[in-house]
C-alpha positions in Angstrom: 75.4 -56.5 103.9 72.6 -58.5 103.5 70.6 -58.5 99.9 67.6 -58.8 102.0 68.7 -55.6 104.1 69.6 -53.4 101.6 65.7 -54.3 99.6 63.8 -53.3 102.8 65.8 -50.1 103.5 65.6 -48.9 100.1 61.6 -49.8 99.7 61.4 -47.4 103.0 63.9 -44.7 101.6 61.4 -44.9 98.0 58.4 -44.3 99.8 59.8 -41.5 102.2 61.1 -39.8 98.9 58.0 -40.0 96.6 55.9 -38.9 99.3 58.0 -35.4 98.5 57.2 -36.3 94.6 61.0 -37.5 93.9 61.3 -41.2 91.8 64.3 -42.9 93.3 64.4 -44.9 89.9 64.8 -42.1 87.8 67.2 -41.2 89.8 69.0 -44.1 89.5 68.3 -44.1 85.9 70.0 -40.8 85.5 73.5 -42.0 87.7 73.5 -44.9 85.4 74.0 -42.7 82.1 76.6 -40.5 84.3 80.3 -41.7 82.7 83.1 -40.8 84.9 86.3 -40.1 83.4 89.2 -42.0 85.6 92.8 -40.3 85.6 95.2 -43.2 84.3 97.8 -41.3 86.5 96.6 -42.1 90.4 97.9 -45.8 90.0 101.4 -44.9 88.6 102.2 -40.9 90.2 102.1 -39.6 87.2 105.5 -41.0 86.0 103.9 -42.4 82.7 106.2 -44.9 79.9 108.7 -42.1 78.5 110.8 -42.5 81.5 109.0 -43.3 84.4 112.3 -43.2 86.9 112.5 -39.4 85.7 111.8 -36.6 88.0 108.4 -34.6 87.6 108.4 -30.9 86.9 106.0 -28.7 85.7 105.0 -28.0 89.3 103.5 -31.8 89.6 104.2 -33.4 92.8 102.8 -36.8 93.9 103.3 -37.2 97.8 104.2 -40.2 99.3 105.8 -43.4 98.9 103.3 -46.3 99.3 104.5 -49.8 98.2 102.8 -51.3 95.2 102.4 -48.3 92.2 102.3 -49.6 88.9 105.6 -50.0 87.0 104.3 -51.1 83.4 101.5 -50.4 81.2 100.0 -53.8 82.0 100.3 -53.3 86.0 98.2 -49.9 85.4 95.8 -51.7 83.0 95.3 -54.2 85.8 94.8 -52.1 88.3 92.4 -50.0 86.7 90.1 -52.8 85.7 90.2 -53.7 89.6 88.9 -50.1 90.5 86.4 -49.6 87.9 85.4 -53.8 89.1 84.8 -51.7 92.8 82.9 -48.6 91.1 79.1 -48.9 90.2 78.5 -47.9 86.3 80.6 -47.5 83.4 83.0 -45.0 83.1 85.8 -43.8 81.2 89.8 -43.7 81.5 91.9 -40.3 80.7 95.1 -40.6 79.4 98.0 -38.3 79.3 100.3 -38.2 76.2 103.2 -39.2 78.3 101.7 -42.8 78.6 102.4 -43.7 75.0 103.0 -47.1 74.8 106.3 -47.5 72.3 107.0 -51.3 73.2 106.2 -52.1 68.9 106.6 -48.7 67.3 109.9 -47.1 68.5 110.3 -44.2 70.9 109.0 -41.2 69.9 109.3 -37.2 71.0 105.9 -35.7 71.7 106.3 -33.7 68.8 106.2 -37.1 67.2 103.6 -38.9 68.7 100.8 -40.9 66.7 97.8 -42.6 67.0 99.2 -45.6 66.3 101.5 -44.9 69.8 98.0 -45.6 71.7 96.9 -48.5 69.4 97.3 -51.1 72.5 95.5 -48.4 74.7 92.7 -48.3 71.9 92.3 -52.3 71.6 92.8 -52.6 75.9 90.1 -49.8 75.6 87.8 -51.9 73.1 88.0 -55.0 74.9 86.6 -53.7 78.4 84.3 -51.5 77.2 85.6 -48.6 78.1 85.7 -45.0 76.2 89.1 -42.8 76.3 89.9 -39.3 76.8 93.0 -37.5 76.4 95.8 -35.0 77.6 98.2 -33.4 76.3 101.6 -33.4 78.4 103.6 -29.8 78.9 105.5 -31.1 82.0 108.7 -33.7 83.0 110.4 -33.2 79.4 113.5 -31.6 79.0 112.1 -28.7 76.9 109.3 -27.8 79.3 111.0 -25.4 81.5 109.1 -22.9 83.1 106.9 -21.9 79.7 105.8 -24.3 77.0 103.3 -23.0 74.8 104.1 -19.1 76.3 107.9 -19.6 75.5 109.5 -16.1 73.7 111.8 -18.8 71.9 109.8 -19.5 68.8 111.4 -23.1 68.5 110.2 -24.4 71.9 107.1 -22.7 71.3 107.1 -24.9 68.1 107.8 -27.7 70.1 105.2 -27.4 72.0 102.2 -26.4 69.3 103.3 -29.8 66.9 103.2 -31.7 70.3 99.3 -31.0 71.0 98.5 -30.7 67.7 99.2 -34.2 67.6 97.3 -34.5 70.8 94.4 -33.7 68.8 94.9 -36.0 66.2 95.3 -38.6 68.6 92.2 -37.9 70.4 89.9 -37.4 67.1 91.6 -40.9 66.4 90.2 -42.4 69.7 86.9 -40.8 69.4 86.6 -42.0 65.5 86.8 -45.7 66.5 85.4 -45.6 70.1 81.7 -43.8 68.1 82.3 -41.1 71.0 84.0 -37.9 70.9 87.3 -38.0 73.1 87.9 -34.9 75.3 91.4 -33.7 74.5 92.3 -31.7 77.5 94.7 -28.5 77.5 96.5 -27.5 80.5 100.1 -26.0 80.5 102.1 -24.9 83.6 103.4 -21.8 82.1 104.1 -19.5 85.0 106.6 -17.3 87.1 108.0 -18.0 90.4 108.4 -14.4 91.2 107.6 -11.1 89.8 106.9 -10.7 86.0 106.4 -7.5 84.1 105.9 -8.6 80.4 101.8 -10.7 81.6 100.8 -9.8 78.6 103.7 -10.7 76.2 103.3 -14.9 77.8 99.2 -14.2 77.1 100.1 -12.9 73.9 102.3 -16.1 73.0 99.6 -18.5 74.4 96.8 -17.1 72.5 99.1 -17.5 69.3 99.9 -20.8 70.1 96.3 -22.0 70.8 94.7 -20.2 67.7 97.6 -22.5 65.4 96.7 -25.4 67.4 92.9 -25.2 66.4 93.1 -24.4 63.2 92.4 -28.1 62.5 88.3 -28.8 62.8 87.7 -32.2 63.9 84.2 -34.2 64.3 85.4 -36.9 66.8 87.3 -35.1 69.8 86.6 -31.8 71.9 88.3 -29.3 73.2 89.4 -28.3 76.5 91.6 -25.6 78.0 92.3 -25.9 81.9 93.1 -22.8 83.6 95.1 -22.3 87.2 95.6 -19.9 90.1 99.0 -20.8 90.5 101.4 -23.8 90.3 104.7 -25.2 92.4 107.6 -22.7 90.8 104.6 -20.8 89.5 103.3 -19.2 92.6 103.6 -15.3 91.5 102.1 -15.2 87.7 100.3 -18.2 85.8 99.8 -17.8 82.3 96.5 -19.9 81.5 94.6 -17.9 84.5 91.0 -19.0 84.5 90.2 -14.9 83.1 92.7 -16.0 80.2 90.5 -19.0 79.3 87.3 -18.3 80.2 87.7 -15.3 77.8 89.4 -18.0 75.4 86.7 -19.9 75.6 83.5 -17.5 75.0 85.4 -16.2 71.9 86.3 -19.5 70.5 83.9 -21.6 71.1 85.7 -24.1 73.6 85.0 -25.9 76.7 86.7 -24.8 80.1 87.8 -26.7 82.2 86.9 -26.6 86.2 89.6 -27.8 88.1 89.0 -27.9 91.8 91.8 -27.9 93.1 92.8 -24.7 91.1 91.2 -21.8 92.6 91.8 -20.4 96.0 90.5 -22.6 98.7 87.8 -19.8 99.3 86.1 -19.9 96.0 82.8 -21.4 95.3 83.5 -23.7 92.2 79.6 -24.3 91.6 79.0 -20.8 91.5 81.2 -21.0 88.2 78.8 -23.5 86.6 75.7 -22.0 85.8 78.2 -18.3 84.1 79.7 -20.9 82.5 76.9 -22.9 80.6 75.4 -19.7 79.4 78.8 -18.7 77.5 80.5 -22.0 77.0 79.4 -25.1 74.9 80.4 -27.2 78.0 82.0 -27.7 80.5 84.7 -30.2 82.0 84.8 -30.7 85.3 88.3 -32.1 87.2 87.0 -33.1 90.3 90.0 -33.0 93.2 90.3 -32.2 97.2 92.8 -29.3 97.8 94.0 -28.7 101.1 95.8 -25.2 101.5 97.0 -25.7 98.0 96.6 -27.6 94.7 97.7 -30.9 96.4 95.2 -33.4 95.1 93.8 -35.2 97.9 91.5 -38.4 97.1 88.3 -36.5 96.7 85.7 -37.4 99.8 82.2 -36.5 100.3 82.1 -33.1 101.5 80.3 -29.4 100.8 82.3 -28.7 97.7 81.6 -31.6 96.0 78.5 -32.0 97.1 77.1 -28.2 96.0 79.5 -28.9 92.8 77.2 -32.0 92.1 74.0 -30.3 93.0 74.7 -27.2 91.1 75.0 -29.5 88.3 71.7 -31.1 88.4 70.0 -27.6 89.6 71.4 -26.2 85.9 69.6 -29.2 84.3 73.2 -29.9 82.6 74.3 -33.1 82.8 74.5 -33.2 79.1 76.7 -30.8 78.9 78.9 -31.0 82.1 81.6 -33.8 81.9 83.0 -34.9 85.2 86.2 -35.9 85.5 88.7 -37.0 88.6 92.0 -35.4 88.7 94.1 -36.6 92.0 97.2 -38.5 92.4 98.0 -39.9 96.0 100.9 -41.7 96.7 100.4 -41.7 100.3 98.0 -45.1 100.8 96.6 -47.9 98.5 96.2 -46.3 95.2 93.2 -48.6 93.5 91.4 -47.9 97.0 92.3 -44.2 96.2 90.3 -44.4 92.9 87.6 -46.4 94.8 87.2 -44.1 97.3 87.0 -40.7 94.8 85.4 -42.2 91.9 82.2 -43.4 94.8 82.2 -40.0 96.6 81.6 -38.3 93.5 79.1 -40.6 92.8 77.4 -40.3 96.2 77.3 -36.9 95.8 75.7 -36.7 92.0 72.8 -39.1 94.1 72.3 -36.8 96.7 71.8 -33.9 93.6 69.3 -36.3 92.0 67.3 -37.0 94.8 66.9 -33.6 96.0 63.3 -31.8 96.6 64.0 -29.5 93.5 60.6 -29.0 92.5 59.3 -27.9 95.6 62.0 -25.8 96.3 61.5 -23.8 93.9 58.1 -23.2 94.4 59.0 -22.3 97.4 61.5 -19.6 96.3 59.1 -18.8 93.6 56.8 -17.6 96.5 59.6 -16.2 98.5 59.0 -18.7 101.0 62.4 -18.1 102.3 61.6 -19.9 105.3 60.3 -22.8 104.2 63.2 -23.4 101.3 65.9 -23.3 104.4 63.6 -25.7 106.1 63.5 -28.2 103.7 67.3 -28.0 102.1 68.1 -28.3 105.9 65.7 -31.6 106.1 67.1 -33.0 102.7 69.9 -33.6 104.5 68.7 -36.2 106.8 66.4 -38.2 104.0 67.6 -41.9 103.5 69.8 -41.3 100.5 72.5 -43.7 101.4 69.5 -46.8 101.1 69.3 -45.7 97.5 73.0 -45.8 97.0 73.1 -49.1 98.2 70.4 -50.4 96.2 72.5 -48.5 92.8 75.4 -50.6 94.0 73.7 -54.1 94.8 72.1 -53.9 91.2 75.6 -52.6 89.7 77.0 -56.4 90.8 79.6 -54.0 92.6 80.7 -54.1 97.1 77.6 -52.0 99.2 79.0 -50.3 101.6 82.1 -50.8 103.2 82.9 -54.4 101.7 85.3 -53.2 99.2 87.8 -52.5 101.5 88.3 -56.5 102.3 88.7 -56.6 98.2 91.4 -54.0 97.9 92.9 -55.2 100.5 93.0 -59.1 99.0 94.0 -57.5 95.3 97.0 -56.2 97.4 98.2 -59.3 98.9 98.2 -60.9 96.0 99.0 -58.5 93.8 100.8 -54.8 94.3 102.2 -55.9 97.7 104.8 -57.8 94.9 106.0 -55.2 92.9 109.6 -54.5 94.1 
């Protein structure tokens, strides 16, 4: 698209917005500061370095089988770099503990691991200015079974607690020398396939295991504990329910973590925000696309994500709300799979910035119910879309549909070769 184009369209679209008293360049402003947090597992499946021929358990499936995922650390560095080159802003990468990079150092167990196992990841990190956040990893291990840090048997409970323990330590490493705290990120698959009748002897275990785990007080990572409605082998009883956390987590101190794709399709995620920020330090958001189930679909532009976004802004809680992505599909290109999320979620942050708020609240203020319905309703149509162009033109980054021709080029020439 034309530079010229995308000026005069978003000139229009900044007039037609501040004649209803909204800046489009604070609104910009605000997206700028907004720091994604990209899931190092869409480019690979989740297979990570330990063995990454190895089956996945834990209830983690990644569908499909299209050519091209990377196979080393420096084919998922590469390909990452080519997203984020695609994606407007700066933004983060999440790593799971299962991408340990033991090349110099020796294998390690996870009740082993060390900072200096994500040294490379740190110095990669460094070099392309980019922050890291962290995850601890429950599933594809041989002791993971059906319950990790719930397990009755007190030494693969042990396991388990040393393993994200050290989790923490790696993540208060990464946010000592990155200047910025490092989310450390909690989530077990501790479940039942069927029936269970001892819910509150696993609950029991988990609580034990988590109050040993954060004994430790750190200054450089936070804490998050990601709850779940159910899981693949997991469909009758989850341990970590979001009730278990979310009372966790108002006792204690820690941040919960949304996952989208964990609720029942019926639930309004956004509706969880603003309970959430008056009980809760924070919040961390995995933003996902479930269809019928947790299948993590490359999120897309639609009403979830879009009141998720909104919600957001309507809270005033952008400092406090961190948004990560959380889907892994292995059914089409997977850089244009991070392109395509990490953008949508973006879009739909823009559209929150950009809305009437103000006025619609003085609206409902005067129960002008009529007029509030009105004007959400004719929000919809304003010219948003010229303002995202504009964000992306000044970002150095495709406008519009052009990134597809570079995805598409990046996998002639480079994942089409991996076989």
């Amino acid at each position: 698209m034309k530079k010229e184009l995308i000026e005069k369209a978003y000139e229009i679209a900044k007039e037609r917005y501040a004649a209803l008293g909204i800046d489009t360049e604070a609104a910009m402003d605000k997206l700028q500061k907004i720091q994604l947090s990209l899931h190092c597992w869409q480019a690979d499946d989740v297979r990570g370095f330990e063995n990454p021929d190895g089956e996945l358990t834990g209830g983690i499936q990644a569908t499909g089988n299209y050519p091209g995922r990377a196979r080393t650390i420096e084919e998922l560095q590469a390909d990452i770099l080519k997203a984020t080159s695609l994606i407007p802003g700066k933004h983060r990468l999440s790593l799971h503990a299962s991408y340990a990079d033991f090349r110099s150092t020796g294998v390690a167990d996870r009740d082993e691991l060390e900072p200096k196992h994500f040294e490379t990841w740190m110095q990669w990190a460094e070099e392309n200015g980019m922050k890291l956040d962290f995850n601890s990893t429950s599933f594809s291990h041989p002791k993971s079974g059906s319950l990790s840090l719930a397990n009755p048997d007190p030494e693969i409970r042990k396991f388990w607690v040393e393993h994200t323990k050290r989790c923490r330590a790696i993540a208060e490493e990464m946010g000592r020398r990155q200047g910025d705290p490092a989310i450390l990120n909690i989530w077990v698959h501790d479940g039942s396939k069927d029936m269970t009748v001892n819910r509150l002897k696993y609950r029991a275990l988990l609580k034990e295991s988590l109050d040993e785990i954060f004994e430790t007080k750190y200054e450089n990572m936070k804490d998050c504990i990601e709850a779940k409605l159910f899981g693949i082998g997991a469909e009758s009883y989850t341990v970590g329910s979001y009730d278990f956390y979310l009372g966790y987590g108002a006792k204690n101190g820690k941040i919960v973590t949304l996952d989208t794709g964990h609720f029942h399709l019926t639930e309004s995620i956004a509706d969880k925000v603003s309970s959430l920020l008056l009980f809760t330090p924070e919040i961390m958001l995995h933003v996902s696309r479930p269809i019928r189930w947790d299948s993590d679909h490359v999120v897309i532009m639609n009403d979830d994500t879009l009141d998720l976004a909104k919600e957001i802004v309507r809270c005033d809680a952008l400092d406090r709300v961190h948004i990560g992505l959380d889907y892994f599909d292995a059914s089409i290109n997977r850089i244009g799979a991070y392109v395509i999320g990490s953008r949508a979620t973006q879009k739909c942050l823009l559209q929150a910035l950009l809305e009437p708020l103000a006025t619609l609240r003085e609206y409902e203020a005067a129960d002008k119910g009529f007029e509030r319905l009105a004007l959400l309703e004719e929000s919809k149509n304003l010219p948003w879309n010229a303002v995202w162009d504009m964000f992306c033109l000044r970002n150095g980054v495709p406008v519009g549909e052009s990134f597809i021709a570079d995805i598409e080029q990046y996998e002639a020439e480079v994942t089409s070769k991996r076989v």
